[in-house]
DRENDO-1510 file (C-alpha; in Angstrom, 1 decimal, always signed):
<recs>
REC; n; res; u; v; w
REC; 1; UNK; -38.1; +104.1; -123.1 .
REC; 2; UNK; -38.2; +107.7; -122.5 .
REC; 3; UNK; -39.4; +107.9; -119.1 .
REC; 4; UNK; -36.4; +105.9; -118.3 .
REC; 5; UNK; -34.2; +108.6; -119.6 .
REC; 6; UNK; -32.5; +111.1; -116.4 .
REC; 7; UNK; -32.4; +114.7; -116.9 .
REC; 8; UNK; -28.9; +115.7; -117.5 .
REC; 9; UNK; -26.8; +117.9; -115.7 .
REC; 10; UNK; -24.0; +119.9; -116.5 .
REC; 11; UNK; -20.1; +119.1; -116.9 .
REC; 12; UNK; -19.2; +119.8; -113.5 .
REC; 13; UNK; -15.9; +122.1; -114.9 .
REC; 14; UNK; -18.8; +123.9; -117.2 .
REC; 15; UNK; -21.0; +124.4; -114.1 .
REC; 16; UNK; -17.8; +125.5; -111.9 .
REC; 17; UNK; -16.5; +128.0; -115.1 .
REC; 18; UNK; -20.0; +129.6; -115.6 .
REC; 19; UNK; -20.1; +130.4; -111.3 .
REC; 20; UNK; -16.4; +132.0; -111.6 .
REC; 21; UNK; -17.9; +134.3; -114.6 .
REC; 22; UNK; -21.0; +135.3; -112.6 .
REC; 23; UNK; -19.1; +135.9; -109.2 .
REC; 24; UNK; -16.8; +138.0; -111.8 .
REC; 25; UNK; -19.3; +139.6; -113.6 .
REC; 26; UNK; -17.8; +137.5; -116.7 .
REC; 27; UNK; -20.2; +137.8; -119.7 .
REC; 28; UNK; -19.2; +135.6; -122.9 .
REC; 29; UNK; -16.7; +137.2; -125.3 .
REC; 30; UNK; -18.4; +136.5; -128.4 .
REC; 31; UNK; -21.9; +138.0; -126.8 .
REC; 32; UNK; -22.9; +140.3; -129.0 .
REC; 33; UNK; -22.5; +143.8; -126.8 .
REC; 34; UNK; -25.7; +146.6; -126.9 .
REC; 35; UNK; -22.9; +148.8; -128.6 .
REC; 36; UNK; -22.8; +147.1; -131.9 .
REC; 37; UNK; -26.6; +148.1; -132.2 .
REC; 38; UNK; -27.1; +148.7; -135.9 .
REC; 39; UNK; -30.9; +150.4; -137.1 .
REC; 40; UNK; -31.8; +151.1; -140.2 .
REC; 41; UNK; -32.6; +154.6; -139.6 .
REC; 42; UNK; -31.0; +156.7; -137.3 .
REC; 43; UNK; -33.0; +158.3; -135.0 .
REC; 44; UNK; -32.3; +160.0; -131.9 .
REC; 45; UNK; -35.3; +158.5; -130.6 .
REC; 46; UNK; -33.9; +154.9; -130.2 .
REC; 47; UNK; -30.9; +155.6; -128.7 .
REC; 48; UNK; -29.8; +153.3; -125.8 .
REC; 49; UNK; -30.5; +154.9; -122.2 .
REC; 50; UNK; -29.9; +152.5; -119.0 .
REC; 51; UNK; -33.3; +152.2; -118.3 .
REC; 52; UNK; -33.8; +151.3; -122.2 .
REC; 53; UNK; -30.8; +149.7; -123.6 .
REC; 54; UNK; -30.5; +148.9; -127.1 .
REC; 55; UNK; -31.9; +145.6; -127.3 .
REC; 56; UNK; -34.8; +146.3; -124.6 .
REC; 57; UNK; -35.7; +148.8; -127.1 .
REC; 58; UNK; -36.7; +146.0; -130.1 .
REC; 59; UNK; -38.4; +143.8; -127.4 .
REC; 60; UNK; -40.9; +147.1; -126.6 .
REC; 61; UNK; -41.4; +147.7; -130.3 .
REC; 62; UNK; -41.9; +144.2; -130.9 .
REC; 63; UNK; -44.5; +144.1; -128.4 .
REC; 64; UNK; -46.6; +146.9; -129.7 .
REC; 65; UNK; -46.4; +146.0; -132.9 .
REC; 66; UNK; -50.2; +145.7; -133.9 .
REC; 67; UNK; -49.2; +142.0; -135.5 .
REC; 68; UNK; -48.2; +140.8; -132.1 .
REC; 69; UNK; -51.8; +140.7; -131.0 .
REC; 70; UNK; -52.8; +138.3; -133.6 .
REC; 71; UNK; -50.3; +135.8; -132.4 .
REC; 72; UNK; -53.0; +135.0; -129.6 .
REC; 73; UNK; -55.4; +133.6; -132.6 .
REC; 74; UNK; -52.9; +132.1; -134.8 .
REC; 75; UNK; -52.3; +128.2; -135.0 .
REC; 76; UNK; -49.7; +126.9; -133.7 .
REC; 77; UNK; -50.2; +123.3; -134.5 .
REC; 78; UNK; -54.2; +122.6; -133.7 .
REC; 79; UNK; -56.5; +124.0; -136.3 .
REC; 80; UNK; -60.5; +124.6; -136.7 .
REC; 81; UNK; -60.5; +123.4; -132.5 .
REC; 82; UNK; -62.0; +125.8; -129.9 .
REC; 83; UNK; -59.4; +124.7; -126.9 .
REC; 84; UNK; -58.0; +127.4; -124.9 .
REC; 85; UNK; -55.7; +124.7; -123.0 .
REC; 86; UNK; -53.7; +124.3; -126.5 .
REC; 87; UNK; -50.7; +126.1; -127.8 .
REC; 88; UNK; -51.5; +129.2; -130.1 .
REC; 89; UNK; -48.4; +131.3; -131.7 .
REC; 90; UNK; -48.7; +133.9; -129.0 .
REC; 91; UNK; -47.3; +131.1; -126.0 .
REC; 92; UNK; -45.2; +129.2; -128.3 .
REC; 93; UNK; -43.0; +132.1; -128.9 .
REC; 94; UNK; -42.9; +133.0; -125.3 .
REC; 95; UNK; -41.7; +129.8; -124.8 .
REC; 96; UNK; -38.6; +129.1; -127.6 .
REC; 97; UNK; -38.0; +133.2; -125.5 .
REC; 98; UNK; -38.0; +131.1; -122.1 .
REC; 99; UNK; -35.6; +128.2; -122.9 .
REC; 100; UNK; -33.3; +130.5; -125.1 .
REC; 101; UNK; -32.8; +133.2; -122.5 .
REC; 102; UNK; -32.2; +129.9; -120.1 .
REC; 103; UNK; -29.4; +128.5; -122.4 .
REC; 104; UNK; -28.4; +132.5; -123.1 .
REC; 105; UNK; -27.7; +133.3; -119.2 .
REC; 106; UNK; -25.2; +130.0; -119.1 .
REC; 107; UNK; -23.6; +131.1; -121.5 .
REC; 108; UNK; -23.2; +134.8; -120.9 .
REC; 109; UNK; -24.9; +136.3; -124.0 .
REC; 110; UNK; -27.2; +138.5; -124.4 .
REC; 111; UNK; -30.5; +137.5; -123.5 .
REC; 112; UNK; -32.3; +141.0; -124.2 .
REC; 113; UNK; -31.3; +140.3; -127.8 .
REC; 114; UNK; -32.3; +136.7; -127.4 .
REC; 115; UNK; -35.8; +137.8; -126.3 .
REC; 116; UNK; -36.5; +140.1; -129.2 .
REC; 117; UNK; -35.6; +137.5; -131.8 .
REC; 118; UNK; -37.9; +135.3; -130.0 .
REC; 119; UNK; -40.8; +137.4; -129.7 .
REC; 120; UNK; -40.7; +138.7; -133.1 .
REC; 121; UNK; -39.8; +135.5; -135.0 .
REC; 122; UNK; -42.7; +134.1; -136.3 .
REC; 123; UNK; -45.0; +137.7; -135.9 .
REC; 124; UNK; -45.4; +137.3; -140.0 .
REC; 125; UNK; -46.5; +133.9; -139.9 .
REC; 126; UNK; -50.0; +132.8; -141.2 .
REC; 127; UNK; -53.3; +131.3; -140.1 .
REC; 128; UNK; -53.6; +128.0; -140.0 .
REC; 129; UNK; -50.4; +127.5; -139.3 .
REC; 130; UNK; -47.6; +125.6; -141.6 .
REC; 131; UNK; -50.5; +124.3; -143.5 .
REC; 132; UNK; -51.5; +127.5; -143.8 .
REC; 133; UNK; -48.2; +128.9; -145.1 .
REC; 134; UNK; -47.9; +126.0; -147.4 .
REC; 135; UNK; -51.4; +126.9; -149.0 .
REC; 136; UNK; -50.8; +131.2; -149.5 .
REC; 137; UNK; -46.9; +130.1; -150.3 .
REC; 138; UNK; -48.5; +127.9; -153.6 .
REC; 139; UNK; -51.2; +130.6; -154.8 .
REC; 140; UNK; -48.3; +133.7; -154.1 .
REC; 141; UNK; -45.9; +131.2; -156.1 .
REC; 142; UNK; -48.2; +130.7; -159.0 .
REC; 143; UNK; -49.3; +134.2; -159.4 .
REC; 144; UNK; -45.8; +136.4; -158.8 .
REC; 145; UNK; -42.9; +133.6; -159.3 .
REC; 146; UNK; -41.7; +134.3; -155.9 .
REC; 147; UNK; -41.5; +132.4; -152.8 .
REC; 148; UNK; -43.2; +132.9; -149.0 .
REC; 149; UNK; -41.6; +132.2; -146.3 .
REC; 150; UNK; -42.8; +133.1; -143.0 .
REC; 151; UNK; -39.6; +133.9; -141.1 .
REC; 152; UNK; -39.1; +136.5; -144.4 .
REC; 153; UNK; -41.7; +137.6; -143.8 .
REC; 154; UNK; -41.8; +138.8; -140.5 .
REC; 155; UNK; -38.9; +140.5; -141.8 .
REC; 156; UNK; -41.2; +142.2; -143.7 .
REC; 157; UNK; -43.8; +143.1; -141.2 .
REC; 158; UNK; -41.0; +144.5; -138.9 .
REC; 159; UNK; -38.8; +146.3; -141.1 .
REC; 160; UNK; -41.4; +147.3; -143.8 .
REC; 161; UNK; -44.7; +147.4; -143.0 .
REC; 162; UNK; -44.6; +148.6; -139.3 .
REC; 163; UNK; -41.2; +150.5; -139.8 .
REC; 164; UNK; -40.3; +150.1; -136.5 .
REC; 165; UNK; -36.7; +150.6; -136.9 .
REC; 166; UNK; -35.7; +147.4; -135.5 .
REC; 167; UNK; -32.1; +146.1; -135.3 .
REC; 168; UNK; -29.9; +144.3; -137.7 .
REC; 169; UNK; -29.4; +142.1; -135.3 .
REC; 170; UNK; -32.7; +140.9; -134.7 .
REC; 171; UNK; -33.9; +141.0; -137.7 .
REC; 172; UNK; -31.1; +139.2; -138.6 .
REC; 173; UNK; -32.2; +136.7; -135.7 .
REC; 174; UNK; -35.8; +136.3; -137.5 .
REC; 175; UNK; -34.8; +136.1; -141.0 .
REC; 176; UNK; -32.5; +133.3; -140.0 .
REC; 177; UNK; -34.7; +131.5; -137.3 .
REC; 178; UNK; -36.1; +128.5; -140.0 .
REC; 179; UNK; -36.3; +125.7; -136.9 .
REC; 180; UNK; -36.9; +123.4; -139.7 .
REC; 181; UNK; -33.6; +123.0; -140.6 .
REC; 182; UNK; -31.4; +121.4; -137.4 .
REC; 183; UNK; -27.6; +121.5; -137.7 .
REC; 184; UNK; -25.8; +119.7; -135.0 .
REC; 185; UNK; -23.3; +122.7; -135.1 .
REC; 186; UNK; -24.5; +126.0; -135.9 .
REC; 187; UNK; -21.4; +128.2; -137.3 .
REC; 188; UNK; -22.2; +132.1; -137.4 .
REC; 189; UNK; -23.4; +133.8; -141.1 .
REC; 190; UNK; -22.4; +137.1; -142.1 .
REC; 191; UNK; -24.7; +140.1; -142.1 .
REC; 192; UNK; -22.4; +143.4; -142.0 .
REC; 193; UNK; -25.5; +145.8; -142.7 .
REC; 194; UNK; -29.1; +146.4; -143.7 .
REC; 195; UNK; -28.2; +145.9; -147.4 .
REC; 196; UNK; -27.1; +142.4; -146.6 .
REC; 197; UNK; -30.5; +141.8; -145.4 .
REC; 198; UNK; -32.3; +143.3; -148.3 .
REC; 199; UNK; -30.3; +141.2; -150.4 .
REC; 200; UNK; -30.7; +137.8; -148.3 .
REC; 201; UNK; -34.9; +139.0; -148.0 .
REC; 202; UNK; -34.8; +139.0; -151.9 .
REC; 203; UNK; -32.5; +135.9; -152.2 .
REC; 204; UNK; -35.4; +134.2; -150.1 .
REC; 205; UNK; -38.4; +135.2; -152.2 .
REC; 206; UNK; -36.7; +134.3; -155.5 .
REC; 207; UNK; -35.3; +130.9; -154.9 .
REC; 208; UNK; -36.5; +128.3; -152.3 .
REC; 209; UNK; -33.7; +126.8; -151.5 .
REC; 210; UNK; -31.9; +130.0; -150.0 .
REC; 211; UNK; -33.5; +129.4; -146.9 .
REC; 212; UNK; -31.5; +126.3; -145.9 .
REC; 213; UNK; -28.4; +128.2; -146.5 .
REC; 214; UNK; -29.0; +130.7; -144.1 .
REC; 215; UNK; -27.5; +131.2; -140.3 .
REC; 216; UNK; -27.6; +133.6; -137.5 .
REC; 217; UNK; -24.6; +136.4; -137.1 .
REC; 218; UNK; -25.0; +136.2; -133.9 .
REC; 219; UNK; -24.9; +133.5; -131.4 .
REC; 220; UNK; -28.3; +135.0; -129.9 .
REC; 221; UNK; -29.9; +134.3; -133.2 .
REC; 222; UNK; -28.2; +130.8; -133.1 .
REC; 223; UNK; -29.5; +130.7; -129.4 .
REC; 224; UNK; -33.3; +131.3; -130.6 .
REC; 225; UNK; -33.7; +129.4; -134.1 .
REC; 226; UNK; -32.3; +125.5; -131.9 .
REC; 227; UNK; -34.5; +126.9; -129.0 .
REC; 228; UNK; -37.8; +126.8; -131.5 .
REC; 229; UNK; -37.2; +123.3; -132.0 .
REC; 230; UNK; -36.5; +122.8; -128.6 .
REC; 231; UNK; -39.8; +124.3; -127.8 .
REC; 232; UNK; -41.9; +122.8; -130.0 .
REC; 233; UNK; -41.0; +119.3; -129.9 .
REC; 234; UNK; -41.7; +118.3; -126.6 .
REC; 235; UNK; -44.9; +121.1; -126.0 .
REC; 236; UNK; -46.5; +120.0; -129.3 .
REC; 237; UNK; -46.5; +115.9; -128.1 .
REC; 238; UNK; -48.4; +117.3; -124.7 .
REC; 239; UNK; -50.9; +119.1; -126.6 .
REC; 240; UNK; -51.3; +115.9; -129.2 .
REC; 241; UNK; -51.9; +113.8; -125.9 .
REC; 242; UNK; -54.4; +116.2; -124.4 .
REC; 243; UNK; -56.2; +116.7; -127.9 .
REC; 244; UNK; -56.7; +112.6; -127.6 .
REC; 245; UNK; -54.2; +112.5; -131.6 .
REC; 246; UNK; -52.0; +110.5; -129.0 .
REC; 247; UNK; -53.0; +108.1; -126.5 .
REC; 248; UNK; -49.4; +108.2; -124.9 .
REC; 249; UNK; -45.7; +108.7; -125.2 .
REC; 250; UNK; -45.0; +105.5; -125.9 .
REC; 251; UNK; -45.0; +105.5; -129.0 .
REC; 252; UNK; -42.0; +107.7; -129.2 .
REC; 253; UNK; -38.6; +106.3; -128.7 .
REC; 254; UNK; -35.4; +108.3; -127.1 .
REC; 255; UNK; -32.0; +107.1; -125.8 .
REC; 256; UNK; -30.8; +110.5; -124.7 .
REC; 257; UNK; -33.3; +113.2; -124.5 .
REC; 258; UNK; -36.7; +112.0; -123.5 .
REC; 259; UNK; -39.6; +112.0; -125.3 .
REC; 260; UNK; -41.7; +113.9; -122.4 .
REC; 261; UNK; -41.5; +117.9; -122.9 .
REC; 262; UNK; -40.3; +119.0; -119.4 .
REC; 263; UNK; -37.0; +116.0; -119.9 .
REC; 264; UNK; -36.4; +117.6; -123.7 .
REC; 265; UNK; -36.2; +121.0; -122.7 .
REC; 266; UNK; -33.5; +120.2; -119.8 .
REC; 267; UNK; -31.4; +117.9; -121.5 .
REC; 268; UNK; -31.4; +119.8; -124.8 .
REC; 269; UNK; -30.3; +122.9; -122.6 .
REC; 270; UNK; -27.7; +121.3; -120.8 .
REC; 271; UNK; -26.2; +119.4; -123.6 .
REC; 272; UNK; -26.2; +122.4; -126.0 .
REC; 273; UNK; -24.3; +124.6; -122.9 .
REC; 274; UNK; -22.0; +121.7; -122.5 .
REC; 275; UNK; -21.4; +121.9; -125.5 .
REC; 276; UNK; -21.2; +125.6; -126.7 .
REC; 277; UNK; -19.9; +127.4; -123.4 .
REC; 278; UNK; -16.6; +129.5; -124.4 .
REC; 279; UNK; -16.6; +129.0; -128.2 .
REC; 280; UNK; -18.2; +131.1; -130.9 .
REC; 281; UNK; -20.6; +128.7; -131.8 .
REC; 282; UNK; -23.5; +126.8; -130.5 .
REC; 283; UNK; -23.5; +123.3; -130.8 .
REC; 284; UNK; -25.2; +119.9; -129.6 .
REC; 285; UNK; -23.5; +116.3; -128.9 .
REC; 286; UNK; -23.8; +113.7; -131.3 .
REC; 287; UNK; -26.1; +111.9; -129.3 .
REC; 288; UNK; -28.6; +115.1; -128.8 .
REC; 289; UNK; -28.1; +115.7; -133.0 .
REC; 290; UNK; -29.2; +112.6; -133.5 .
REC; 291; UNK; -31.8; +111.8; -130.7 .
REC; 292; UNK; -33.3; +115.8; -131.9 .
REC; 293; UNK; -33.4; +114.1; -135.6 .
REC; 294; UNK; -35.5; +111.1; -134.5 .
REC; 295; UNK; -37.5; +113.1; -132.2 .
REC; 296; UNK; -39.0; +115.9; -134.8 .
REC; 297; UNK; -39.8; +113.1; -137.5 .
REC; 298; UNK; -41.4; +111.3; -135.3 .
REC; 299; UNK; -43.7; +114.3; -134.4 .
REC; 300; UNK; -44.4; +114.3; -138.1 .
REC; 301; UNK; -45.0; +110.8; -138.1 .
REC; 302; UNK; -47.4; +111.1; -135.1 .
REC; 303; UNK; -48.8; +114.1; -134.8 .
REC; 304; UNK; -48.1; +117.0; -137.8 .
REC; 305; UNK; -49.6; +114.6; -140.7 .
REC; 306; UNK; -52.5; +114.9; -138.4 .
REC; 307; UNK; -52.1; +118.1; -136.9 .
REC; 308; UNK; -56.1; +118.9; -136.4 .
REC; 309; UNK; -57.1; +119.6; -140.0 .
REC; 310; UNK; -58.4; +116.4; -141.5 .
REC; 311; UNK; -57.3; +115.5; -145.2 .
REC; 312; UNK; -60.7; +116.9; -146.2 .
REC; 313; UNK; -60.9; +120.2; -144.4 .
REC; 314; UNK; -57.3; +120.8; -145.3 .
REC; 315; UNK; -58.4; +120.7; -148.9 .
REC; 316; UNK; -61.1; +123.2; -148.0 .
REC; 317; UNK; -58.9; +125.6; -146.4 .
REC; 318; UNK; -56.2; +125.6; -149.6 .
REC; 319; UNK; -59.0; +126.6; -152.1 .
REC; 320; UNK; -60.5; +129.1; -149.6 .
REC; 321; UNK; -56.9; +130.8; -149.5 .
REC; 322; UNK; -56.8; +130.8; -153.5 .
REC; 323; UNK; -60.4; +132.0; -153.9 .
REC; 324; UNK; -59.8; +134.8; -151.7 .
REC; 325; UNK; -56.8; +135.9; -153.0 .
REC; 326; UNK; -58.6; +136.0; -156.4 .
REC; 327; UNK; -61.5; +138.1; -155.0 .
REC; 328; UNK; -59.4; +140.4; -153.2 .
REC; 329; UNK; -56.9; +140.8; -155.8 .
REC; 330; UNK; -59.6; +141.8; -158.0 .
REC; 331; UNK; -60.8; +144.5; -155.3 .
REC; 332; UNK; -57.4; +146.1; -155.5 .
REC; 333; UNK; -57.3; +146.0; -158.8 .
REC; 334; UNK; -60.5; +147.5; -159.3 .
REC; 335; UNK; -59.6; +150.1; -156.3 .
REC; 336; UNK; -62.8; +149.2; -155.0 .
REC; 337; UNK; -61.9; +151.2; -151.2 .
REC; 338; UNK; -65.6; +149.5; -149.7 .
REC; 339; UNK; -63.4; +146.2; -149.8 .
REC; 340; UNK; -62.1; +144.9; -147.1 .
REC; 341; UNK; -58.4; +144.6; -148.5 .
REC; 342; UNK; -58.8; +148.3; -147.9 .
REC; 343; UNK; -60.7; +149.4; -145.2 .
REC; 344; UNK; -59.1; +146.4; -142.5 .
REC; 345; UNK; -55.7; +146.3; -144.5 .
REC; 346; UNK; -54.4; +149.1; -146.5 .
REC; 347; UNK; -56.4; +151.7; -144.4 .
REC; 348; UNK; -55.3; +150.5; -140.7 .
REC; 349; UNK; -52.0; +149.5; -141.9 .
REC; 350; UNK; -51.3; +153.5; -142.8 .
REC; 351; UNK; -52.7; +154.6; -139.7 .
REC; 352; UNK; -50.3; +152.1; -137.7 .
REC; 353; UNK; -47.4; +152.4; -139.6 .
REC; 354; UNK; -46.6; +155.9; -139.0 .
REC; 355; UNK; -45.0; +156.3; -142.2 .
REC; 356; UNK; -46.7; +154.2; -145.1 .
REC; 357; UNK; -48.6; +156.1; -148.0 .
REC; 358; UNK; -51.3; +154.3; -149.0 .
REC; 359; UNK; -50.0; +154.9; -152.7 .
REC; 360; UNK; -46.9; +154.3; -152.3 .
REC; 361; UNK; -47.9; +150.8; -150.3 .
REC; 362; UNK; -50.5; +149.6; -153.3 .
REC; 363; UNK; -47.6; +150.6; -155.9 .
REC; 364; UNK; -45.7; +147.2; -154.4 .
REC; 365; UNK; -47.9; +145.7; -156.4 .
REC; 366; UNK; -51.6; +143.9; -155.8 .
REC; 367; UNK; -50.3; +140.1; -155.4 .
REC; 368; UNK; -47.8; +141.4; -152.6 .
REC; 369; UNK; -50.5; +143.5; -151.0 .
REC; 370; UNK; -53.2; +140.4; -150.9 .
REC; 371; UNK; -50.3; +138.1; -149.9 .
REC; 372; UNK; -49.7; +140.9; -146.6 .
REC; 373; UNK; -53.5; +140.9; -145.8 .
REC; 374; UNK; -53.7; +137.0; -145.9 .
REC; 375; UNK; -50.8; +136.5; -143.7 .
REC; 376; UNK; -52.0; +139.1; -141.1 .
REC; 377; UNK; -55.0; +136.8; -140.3 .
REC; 378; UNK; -55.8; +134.9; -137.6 .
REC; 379; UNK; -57.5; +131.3; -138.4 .
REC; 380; UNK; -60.9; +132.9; -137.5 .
REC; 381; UNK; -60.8; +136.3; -139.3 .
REC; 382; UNK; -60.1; +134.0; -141.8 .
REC; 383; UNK; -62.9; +132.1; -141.9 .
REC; 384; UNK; -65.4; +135.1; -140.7 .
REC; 385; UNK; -64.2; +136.8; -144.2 .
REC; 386; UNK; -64.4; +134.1; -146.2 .
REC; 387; UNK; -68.3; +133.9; -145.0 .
REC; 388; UNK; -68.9; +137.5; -145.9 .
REC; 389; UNK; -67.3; +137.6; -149.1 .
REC; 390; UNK; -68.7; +134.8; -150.3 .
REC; 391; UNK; -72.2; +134.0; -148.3 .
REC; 392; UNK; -73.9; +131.4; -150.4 .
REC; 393; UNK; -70.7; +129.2; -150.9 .
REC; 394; UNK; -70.5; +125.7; -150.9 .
REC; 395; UNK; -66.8; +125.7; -149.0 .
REC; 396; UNK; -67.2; +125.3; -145.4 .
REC; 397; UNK; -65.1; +123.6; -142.5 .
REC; 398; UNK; -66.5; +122.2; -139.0 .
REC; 399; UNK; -64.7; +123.6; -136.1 .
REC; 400; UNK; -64.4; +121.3; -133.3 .
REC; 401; UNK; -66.1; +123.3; -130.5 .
REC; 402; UNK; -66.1; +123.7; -126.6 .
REC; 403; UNK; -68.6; +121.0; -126.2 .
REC; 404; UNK; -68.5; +118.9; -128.9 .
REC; 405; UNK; -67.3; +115.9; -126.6 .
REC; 406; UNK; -70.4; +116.6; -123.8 .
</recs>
């Protein structure tokens, strides 16, 4: 069984080669070098200093961005539960920025760049979690023809609606993050410019299957999107066990990596430098591939077709998303300004933006300016709207609070 499993260690020639380039100040020849910077805009402002370099630069922007606060009330896997000892966005994206930086320093990248992409990687995601991206994804889908994604769209809340003038490269990093999709060998993607981007961002709202196709241009981005599985994998089964969906890891099977979270995240890392150290790639062993495979459908199996939101209140949550995408659709529509949409969106959106007209922002359209709001949300603005909006409504959902086991 798992627990049987020992944590790997490295290829004694890696370890001995990665020692030689640190007592040489050796750093990876395909690391991608604060030089090649590319922003959108080019202001004086963001040039690289040593006590800001390029990269450090996104990871302070990142940070400030008003979005990033709302990580802290976002679901990571757990809805409608008041526990403070689960996972919420905010920690799970400090921790794929842990692990990658630790698989980024073996292999002599750059693990400023590595940290932005990690940070900022799921700050467009939406309440509720994947359910919840599932649920504004269908009524966005009916009502415009176009596909949501949340890795695009933290794109969008970088690039677009915070105008932070954030790097290609880590934009690149968060557009092409999609942990979903594991590849036992990540080969790099292309993406010369900022019209690249805009093109790839508008490749992934019109066709769904554009974001399978998608990879990293840099082996930083590659770095971040296997360190998100990584991450989640093992972190969610501790939180199923402490949140009683799991009575134990038994029921998990592993011949190579563990089925414990601290015994994934080593042998992942030491396999994947084992395997990636000197080439332009980053890539796992058969027997991690296939071990990583059987490890993120059994999660499914166990713990994400029961991840906290019963059938029931699931079904609750969906038609709460389309009803208030209705309502508030109609606000804009109507330019009613005492509407939320405008005084806790459109309004403080301008203000934070630095450079958004309101205008100019509605003229996008009113299904892509509901479909901003929504995603912005954490799981409990969410409901607390919902309950003004619409007072006297027979849609409610029980949150499992601090005491309900006393």
């Amino acid at each position: 069984m798992g627990a049987d499993i020992p944590y790997l260690t490295l290829d004694p020639a890696v370890e001995a080669a990665i020692r030689a380039d640190r007592a040489a100040g050796r750093t990876s020849p395909h690391r991608t070098p604060d030089a090649a910077v590319i922003r959108r805009e080019p202001n004086p402002h963001d040039e690289a200093t040593l006590t800001r370099p390029a990269f450090a630069r996104d990871i302070e922007k990142i940070l400030n961005v008003p979005a990033y606060n709302r990580y802290a009330g976002k679901t990571q896997v757990f809805s409608l539960v008041e526990d403070d000892d689960i996972c919420r966005r905010g920690l799970h994206v400090q921790l794929v920025g842990r692990i990658a930086r630790g698989i980024g320093e073996l292999l002599g990248l750059n693990c400023h760049l590595i940290e932005a992409i990690a940070l900022g990687h799921d700050v467009g995601h939406t309440p509720f979690g994947h359910a919840g991206e599932r649920y504004l994804g269908k009524v966005f889908r009916e009502r415009t023809g176009r596909f949501f994604n949340h890795n695009v769209h933290s794109v969008r809340v970088l690039d677009k609606l915070y105008r932070r003038n954030v790097s290609l490269q880590t934009l690149d990093g968060v557009l092409c993050h999609n942990g979903e999709f594991a590849c036992q060998v990540l080969e790099l993607g292309s993406m010369p410019d900022f019209a690249a981007l805009d093109e790839a961002v508008a490749r992934c709202g019109a066709d769904e299957r554009e974001i399978g196709s998608l990879r990293p241009s840099t082996l930083e981005g590659c770095v971040v999107r296997v360190s998100d599985m990584i991450a989640y994998v093992g972190k969610d089964r501790q939180d199923a066990l402490d949140r009683g969906v799991l009575d134990s890891l038994d029921a998990f099977e592993s011949d190579y990596l563990g089925t414990d979270n601290a015994r994934i995240i080593n042998n992942m890392t030491v396999d994947i430098v084992n395997s990636s150290y000197g080439t332009d790639r980053i890539a796992m062993s058969e027997a991690a591939f296939a071990d990583l495979k059987r490890a993120k459908r059994q999660n499914y199996e166990l713990i994400y077709d029961r991840e906290g939101m019963t059938e029931d209140a699931g079904n609750v949550v969906e038609e709460m998303f389309a009803r208030l995408f209705e309502r508030l659709a109609a606000d804009v529509e109507a330019g009613d300004e005492s509407s939320p949409v405008f005084r806790h969106h459109v309004a403080r959106l301008c203000a934070k933006s630095r450079s958004i007209d309101a205008a100019a922002y509605l003229a996008e359209g009113t299904d892509q300016v509901v479909c901003d709001y929504l995603a912005s949300m954490t799981d409990d603005y969410f409901l607390a709207l919902y309950r003004h909006l619409f007072p006297h409504d027979r849609l409610a959902v029980a949150v499992r609070g601090y005491c309900a086991d006393l």
